[in-house]
Backbone bond lengths (Angstrom), bond angles and torsions (degrees), N, CA, C in turn:
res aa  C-N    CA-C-N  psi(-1)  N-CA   C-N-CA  omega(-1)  CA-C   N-CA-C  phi
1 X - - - 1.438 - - 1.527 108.65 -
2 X 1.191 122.35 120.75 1.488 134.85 147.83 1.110 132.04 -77.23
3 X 1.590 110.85 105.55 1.742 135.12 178.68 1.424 111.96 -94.41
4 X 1.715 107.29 119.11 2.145 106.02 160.74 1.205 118.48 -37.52
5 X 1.533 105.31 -37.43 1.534 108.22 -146.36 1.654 104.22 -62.89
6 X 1.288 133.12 144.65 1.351 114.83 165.33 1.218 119.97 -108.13
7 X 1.306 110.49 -29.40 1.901 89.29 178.65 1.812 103.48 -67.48
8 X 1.378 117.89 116.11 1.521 143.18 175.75 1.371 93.98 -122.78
9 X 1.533 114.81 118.46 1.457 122.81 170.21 1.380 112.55 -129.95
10 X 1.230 105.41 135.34 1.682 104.74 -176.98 1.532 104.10 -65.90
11 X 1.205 110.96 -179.83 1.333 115.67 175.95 1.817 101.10 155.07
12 X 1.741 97.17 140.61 1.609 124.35 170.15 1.793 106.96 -94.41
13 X 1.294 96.71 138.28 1.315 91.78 -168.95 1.532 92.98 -107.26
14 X 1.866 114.77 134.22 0.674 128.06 -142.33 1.891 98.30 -118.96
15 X 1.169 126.32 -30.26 1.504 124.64 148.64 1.551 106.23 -157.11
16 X 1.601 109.39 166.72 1.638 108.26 168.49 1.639 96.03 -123.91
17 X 1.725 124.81 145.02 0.786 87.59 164.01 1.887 89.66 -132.20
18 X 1.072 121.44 169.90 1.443 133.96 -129.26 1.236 96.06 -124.55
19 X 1.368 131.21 120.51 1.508 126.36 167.94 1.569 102.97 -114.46
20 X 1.668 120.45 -149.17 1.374 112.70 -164.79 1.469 104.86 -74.39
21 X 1.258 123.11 -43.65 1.687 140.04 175.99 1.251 123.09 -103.87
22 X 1.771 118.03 -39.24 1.357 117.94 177.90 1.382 108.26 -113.95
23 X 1.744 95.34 147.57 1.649 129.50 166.82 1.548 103.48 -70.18
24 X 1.363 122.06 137.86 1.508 109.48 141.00 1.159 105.15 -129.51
25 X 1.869 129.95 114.78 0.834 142.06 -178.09 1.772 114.07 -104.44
26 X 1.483 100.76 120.64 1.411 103.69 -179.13 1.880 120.30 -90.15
27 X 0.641 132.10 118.31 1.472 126.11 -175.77 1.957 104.55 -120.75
28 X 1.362 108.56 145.46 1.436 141.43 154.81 1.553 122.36 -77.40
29 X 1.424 100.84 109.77 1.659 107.34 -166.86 1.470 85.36 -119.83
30 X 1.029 104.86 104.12 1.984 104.20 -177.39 1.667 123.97 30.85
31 X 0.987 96.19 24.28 1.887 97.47 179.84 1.514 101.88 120.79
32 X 1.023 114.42 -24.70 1.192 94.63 169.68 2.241 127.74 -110.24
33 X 1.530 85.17 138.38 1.547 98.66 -164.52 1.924 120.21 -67.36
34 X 1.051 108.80 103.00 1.703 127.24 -175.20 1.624 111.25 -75.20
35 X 1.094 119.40 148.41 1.490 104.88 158.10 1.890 102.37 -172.77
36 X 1.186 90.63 139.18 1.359 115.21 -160.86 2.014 111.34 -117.63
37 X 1.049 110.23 122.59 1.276 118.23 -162.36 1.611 101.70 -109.89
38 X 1.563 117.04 83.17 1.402 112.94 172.28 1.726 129.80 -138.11
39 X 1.410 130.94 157.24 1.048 113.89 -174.38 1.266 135.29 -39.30
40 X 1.902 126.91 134.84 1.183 134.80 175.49 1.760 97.66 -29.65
41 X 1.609 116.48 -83.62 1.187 122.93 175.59 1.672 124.49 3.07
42 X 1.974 95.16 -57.13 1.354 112.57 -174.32 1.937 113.99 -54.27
43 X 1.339 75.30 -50.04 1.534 110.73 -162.35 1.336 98.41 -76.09
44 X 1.483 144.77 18.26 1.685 136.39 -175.91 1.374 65.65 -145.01
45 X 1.402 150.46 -47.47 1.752 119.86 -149.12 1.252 104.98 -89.09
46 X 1.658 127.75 -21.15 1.804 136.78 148.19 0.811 126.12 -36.04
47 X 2.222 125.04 -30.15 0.903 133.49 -162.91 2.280 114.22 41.33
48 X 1.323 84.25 52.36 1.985 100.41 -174.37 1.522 86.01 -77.92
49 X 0.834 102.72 162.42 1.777 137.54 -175.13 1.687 117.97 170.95
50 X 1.109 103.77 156.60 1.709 111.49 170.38 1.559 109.44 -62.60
51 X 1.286 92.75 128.55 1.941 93.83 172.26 1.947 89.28 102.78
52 X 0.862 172.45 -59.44 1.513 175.33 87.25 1.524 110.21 56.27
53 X 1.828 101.28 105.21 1.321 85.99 -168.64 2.018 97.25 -78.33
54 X 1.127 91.86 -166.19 2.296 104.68 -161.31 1.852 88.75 -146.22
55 X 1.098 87.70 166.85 1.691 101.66 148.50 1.384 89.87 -152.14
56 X 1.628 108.55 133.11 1.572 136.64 -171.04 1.478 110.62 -78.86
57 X 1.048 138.04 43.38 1.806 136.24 -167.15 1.827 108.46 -48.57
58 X 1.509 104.58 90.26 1.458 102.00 166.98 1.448 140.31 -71.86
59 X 1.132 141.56 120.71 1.725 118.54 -171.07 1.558 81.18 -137.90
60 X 1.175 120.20 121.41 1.461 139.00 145.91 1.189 140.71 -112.94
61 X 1.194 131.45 128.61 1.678 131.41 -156.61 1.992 96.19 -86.02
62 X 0.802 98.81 -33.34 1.788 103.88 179.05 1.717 110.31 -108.97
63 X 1.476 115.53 151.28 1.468 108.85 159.43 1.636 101.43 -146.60
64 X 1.203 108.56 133.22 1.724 95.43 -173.79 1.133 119.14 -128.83
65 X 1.157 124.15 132.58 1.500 138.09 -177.74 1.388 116.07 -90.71
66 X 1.889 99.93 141.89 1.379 105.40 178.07 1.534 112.93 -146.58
67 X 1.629 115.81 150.01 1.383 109.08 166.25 1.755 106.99 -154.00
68 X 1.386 74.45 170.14 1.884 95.46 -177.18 1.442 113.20 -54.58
């Protein structure tokens, strides 16, 4: 499958945990900590679990910078 999106980040998903509608699935992208907030639905037809590698597809309309 061919995706626009470009930020594609690897990543092991490291737990999901499951509320009435939403997933929050945390994943490990080389040290750094991911987490993705999507439907249970999503998240049982992925078959996600801990240990499962992902690729994280980001698309954001904003990105914002900050400093001290």
């Amino acid at each position: 499958m061919k995706l626009s999106t470009r930020n594609q980040i690897k990543a092991t998903v490291t737990s999901v945990s499951q509320g009435e509608a939403i997933a929050n699935v945390e994943m490990d992208a080389g040290g750094q900590r991911l987490v993705a907030s999507i439907t249970v639905e999503a998240a049982r037809e992925l078959g996600l679990e801990a240990g499962r590698e992902v690729t994280a597809l980001i698309k954001a309309s904003d990105v914002m910078v900050a400093v001290e």
